[in-house]
N, C-alpha and C positions, 0 to 999 in steps of 0.2 A: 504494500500500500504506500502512496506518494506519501511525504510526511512535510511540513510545513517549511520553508526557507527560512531560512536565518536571517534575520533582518539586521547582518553588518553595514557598516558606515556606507563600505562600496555601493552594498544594494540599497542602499536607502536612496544615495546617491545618484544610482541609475533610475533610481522612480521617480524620481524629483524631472531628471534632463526628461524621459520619456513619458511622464502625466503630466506633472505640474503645472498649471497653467497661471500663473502667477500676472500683476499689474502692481505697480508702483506702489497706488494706495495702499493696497495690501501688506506688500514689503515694508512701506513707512509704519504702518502701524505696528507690526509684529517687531521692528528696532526699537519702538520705543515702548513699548510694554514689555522685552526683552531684558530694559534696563532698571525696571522697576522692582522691590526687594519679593523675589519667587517670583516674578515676571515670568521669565521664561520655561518655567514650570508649569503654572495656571495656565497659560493662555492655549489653547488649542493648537496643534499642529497644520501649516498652511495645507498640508494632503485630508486633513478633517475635513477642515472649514469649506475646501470643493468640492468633499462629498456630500458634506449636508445641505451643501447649494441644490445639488445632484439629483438626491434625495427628495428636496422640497418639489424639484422640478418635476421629477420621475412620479407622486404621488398627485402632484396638480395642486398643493394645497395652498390653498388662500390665506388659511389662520393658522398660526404659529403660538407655541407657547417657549421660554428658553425659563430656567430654573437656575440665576447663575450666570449674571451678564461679565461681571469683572470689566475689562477694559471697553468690552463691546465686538470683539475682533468675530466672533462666533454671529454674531448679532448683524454686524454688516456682511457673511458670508450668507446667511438666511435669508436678510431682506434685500439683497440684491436679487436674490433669485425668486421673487415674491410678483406676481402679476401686478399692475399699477393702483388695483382698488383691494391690493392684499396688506394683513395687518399684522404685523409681530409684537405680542407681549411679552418683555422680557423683565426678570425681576431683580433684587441684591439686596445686600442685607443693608449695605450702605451706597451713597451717592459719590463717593470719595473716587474711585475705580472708571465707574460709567461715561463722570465728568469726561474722562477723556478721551471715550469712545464717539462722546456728541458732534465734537467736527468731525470727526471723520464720516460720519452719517450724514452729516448736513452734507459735505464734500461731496459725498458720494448721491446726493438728492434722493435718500431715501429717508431723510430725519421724521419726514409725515406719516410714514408709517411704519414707525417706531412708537409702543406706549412703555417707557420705563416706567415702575414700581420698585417703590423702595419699602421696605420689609422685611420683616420675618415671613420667608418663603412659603409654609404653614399657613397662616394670615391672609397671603394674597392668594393662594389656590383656594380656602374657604372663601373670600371673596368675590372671586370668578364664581365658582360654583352658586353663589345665591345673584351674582347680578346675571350671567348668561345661562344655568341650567346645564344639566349633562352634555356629552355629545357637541359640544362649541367650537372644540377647534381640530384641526384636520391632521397636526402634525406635533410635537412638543420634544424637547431637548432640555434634557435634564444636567447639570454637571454643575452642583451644589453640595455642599457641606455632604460628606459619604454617611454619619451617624444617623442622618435621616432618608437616606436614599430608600426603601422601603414607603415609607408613609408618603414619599412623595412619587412614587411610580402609584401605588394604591389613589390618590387621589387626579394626579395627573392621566389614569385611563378612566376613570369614570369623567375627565373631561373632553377626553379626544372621542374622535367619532367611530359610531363600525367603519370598519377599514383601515382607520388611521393609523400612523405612526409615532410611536414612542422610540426616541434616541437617546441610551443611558453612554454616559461615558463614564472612560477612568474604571471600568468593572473589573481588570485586573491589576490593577492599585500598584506598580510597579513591580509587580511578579508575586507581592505581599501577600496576596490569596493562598498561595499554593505555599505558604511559609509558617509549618507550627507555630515555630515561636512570632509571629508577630498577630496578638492579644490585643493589638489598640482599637478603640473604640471604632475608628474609621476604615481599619481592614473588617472590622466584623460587622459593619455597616454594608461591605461590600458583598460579602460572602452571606448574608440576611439575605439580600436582595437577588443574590445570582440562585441562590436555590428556590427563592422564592418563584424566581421566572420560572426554571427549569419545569417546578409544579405546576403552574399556572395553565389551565387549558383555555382559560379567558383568550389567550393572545398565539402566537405564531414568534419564534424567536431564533436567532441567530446570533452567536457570538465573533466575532470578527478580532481574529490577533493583527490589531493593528494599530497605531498608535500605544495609549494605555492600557486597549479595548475598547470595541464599540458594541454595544448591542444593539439588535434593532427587534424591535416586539411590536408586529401587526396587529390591534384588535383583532377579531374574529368578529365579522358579520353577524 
């Protein structure tokens, strides 16, 4: 049986020259969230960010939900690939991060369809849920605090629609899953949630070794 490539420098390297589809914008933003303390840690990989463009595109969705804006960099790969009457809520725990996500949205003229929320992430999915009802939005990107990744995949598919897409990131937490010894609240935030999917006949799912991990979990019609 084939078994998975090794994802050395070289090959990383060669995915980049032969996908990557890169533009300036992009590049400046990811230099400078790069330089910020865990910058270049948080902030999504540029091979992510074109797949959930990808992703949005390939699905048709109009409404977006992200769990987890940080600089915004995920946020302008979404709402660039969003139809022109399409809306992306994206939420954080604080304003301090997003700040400097806003020019680059405005730059990019998709600032309009952009709704930041600032919050406990908790809060604002209780909130969607009593202002829009079930089933609201078409698509959603989770990649928020991991201790709560569970309660927030639980509330984020009773808001996506039959069919929709759920995008958890960071599901293999830097190999940390597969690591007895690591007991921190945030690897067993991760590993709550990967077995929780695994069970789940609610959804359709696939783990993807790429980047931290990506999962992607279909509702079921």
């Amino acid at each position: 049986m084939s078994q998975q490539v090794a994802a050395t420098e070289e090959v990383l390297g060669y995915i980049r020259e032969v996908s990557l589809r890169d533009d300036p914008l992009l590049a400046e933003m990811r230099r400078e969230t790069a330089e910020l303390p865990a910058g270049q840690a948080m902030q999504v990989m540029a091979e992510e960010g074109q797949l959930l463009a990808l992703l949005i595109r390939l699905t048709g969705a109009r409404s977006v939900l992200e769990l987890g804006t940080f600089t915004g960099y995920s946020t302008l790969c979404m709402a660039r690939a969003l139809p022109t009457a399409g809306e992306l809520v994206t939420c954080d725990i604080s304003d301090r991060w997003p700040g400097i996500g806003a020019g680059y949205w405005k730059r990019a003229a998709v600032a309009d369809l952009i709704d930041l929320r600032i919050g406990d992430a908790l809060d604002i999915l209780a909130d969607l849920a009593e202002e829009r009802g079930p089933d609201c939005f078409d698509f959603v990107f989770i990649d928020a605090d991991k201790v709560n990744y569970l309660r927030y995949y639980e509330r984020s598919l009773a808001l996506v629609r039959p069919g929709g897409l759920i995008v958890v990131d960071n599901t293999l937490f830097f190999g940390r899953v597969v690591d007895p010894a690591a007991q921190d609240a945030d690897t067993a935030g991760v590993r709550e949630l990967n077995a929780a999917l695994h069970a789940d006949d609610r959804v359709e799912i696939s783990l993807l070794a790429m980047a931290d991990g990506i999962t992607l979990a279909r509702k079921r019609p």
